[in-house]
N, C-alpha and C positions, 0 to 999 in steps of 0.2 A: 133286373139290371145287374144286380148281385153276379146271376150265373155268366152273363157276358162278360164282366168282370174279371171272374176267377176263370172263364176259357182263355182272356186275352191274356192274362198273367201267363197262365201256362203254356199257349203258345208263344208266345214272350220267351220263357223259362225253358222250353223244347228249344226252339230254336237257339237261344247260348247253348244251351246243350250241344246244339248237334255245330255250330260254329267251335266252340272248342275241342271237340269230337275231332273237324275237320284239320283244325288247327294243329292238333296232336300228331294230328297223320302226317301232315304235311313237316313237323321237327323229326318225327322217326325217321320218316324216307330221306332228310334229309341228314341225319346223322351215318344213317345206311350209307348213302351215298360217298359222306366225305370219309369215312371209312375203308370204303371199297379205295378212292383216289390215295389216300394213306397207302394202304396196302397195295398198291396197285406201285405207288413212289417208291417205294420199300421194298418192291419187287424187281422195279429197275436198278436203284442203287445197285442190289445186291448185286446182280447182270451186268453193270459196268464194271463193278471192282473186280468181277472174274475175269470179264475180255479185258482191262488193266494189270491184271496179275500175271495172265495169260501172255499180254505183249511182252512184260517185263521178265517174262521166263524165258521166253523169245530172243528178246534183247538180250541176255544174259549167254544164253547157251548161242547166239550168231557171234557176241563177244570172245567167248572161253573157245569156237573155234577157229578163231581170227586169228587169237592171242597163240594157238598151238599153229597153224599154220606161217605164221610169221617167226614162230620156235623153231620147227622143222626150218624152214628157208634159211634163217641165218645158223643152224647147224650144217644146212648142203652148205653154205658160203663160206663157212670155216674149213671145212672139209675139203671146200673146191682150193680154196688160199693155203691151207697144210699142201695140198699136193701142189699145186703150183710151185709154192716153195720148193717142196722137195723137188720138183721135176729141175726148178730153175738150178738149183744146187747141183745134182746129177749132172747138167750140162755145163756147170761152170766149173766143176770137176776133169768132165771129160775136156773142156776147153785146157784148161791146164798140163792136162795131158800129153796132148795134142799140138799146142804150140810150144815151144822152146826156141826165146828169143837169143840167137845169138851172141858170145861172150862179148863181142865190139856193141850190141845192142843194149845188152843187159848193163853196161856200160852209161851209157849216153842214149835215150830212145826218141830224143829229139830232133835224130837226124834225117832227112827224106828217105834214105836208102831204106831204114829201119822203120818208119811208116808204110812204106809200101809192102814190106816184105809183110809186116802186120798184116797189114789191109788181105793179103791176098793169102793167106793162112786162114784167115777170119771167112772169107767167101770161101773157099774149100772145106771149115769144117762147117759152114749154115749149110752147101749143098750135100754134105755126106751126111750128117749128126741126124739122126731116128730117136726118137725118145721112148 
């Protein structure tokens, strides 16, 4: 009886063995595992903050040519208003010129005679005047 005794002990004593055995295995694969998912998280973060740094390079350099394209535009606009001005000057020059209101006009310019002669000085130099 003795000997069945000390076989069942040992198979008893094998078997925790080989359940802790299993047991073991089963925390490593699972350390592996949450490891690899770690690293795997760790792998994506990285991968967003690039395609986020990336947009925001993006975003930055679509702003810096917004900000020069709206530069250039309001320098043509100054430019186009400098010449305008000047052109308008140039013909309010040549307006000057051009008409010489009469000494009874220059006078009193409130009178019909003196408007119309106006008026019709005015439509002669818009259809001659070339800029």
């Amino acid at each position: 009886m003795e000997l069945i005794l000390k076989i069942a002990v040992g198979v008893f004593i094998g078997s925790l063995a080989a359940i802790f055995a299993w047991e073991g295995l089963h925390v490593v694969a699972a350390r592996y595992a949450v490891m690899e998912a770690n690293e795997a998280l760790k792998q994506s973060i990285r991968d967003q903050r690039k395609r986020d740094a990336a947009a925001a390079q993006q975003r930055a350099d679509e702003e810096a040519a917004q900000r020069a394209r709206d530069a250039e535009m309001e320098r043509a606009a100054a430019a186009a208003g400098v010449e305008r001005e000047r052109a308008r000057a140039a013909k309010d020059a040549a307006w000057k010129k051009f008409y010489q209101p009469s000494p009874a006009c220059q006078a009193d310019r409130s009178t019909m005679e003196c408007a119309n002669a106006y008026m019709r000085a005015k439509t002669q130099f818009e259809g001659t005047y070339r800029e």
